[in-house]
VEXDO-754657 format. One line per field, with one value per residue (C-alpha): x, y, z; residue in one letter; residue number from 1. Coordinates in steps of 0.05 Angstrom, whole numbers. Each point is the difference from the previous one (the first is absolute). Last residue first. Layout:
<sites>
east: X,... $
north: Y,... $
up: Z,... $
type: a,... $
seq: NUM,... $
</sites>
This chain:
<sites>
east: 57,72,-28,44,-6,-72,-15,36,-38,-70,17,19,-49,13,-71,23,56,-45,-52,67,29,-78,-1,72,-26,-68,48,47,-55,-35,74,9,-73,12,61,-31,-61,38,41,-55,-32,61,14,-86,23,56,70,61,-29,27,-61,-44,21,-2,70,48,65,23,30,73,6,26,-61,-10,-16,-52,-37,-50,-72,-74,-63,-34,30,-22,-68,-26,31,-44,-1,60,37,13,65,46,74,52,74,28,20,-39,-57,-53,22,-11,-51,-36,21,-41,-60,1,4,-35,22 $
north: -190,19,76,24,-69,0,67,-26,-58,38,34,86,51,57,-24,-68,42,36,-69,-32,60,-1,-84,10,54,-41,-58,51,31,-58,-24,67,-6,-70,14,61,-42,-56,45,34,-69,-18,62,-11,-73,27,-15,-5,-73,7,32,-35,-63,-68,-11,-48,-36,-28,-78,9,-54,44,40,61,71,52,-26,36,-45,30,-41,19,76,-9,-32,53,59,-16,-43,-41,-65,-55,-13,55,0,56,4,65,10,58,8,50,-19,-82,24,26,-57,-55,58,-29,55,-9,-8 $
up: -711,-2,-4,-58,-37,22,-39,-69,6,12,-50,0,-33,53,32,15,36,37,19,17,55,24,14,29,47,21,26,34,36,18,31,34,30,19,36,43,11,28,37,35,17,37,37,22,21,42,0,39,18,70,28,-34,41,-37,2,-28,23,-58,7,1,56,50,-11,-61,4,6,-65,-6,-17,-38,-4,66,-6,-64,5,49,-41,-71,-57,24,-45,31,44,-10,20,24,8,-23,-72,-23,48,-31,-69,15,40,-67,-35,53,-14,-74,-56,-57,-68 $
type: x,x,x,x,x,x,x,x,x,x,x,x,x,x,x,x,x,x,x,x,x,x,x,x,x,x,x,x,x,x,x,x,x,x,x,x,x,x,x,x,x,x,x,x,x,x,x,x,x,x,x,x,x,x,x,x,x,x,x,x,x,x,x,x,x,x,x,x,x,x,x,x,x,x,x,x,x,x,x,x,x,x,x,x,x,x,x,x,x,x,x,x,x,x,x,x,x,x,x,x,x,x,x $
seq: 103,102,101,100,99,98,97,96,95,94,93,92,91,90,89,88,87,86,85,84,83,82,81,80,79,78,77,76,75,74,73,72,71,70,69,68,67,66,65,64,63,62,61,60,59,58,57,56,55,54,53,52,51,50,49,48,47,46,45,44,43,42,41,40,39,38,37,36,35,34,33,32,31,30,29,28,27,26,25,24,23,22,21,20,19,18,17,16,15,14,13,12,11,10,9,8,7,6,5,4,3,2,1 $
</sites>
């Protein structure tokens, strides 16, 4: 699975206001891209900003993350595939090994 730079600033920002609008290949198109929310009008209607310095974030922070999540999630893909080579390997099914894996 890989991980989408919208999840990383999902991490990154937990459950403060932000939106995307495309999706950024490098620090130009995200801070062109990328909205805080700072608020909302007497209408409700969000009150967003396009100024890096209120998006709490950097494009190099997000990057990080995205390669911090994607190297977890490689290395939980390739440790599955190793846990069923070694129980292949100790003589068990493949049904028997995806009723202990629920795969």
């Amino acid at each position: 699975m890989d991980i989408h730079i919208a999840q990383a600033i999902g991490e990154l920002m937990g459950d403060s206001g932000w939106l995307m609008r495309g999706v950024p290949t490098d620090e130009t198109e995200f801070n062109a891209m990328f909205r805080k929310i700072t608020g909302v009008d007497d209408n409700g209607v969000s009150i967003e900003s396009d100024n890096p310095a209120d998006f709490g974030i950097t494009w190099d922070q997000v990057v990080a993350k995205q390669t911090e999540m994607q190297t977890a999630e490689d290395n939980k893909t390739a440790n599955k595939a190793s846990a069923v080579s070694k129980l292949e390997a100790l003589g068990l099914t493949a049904d028997e090994i995806s009723a202990l894996t629920g795969s």
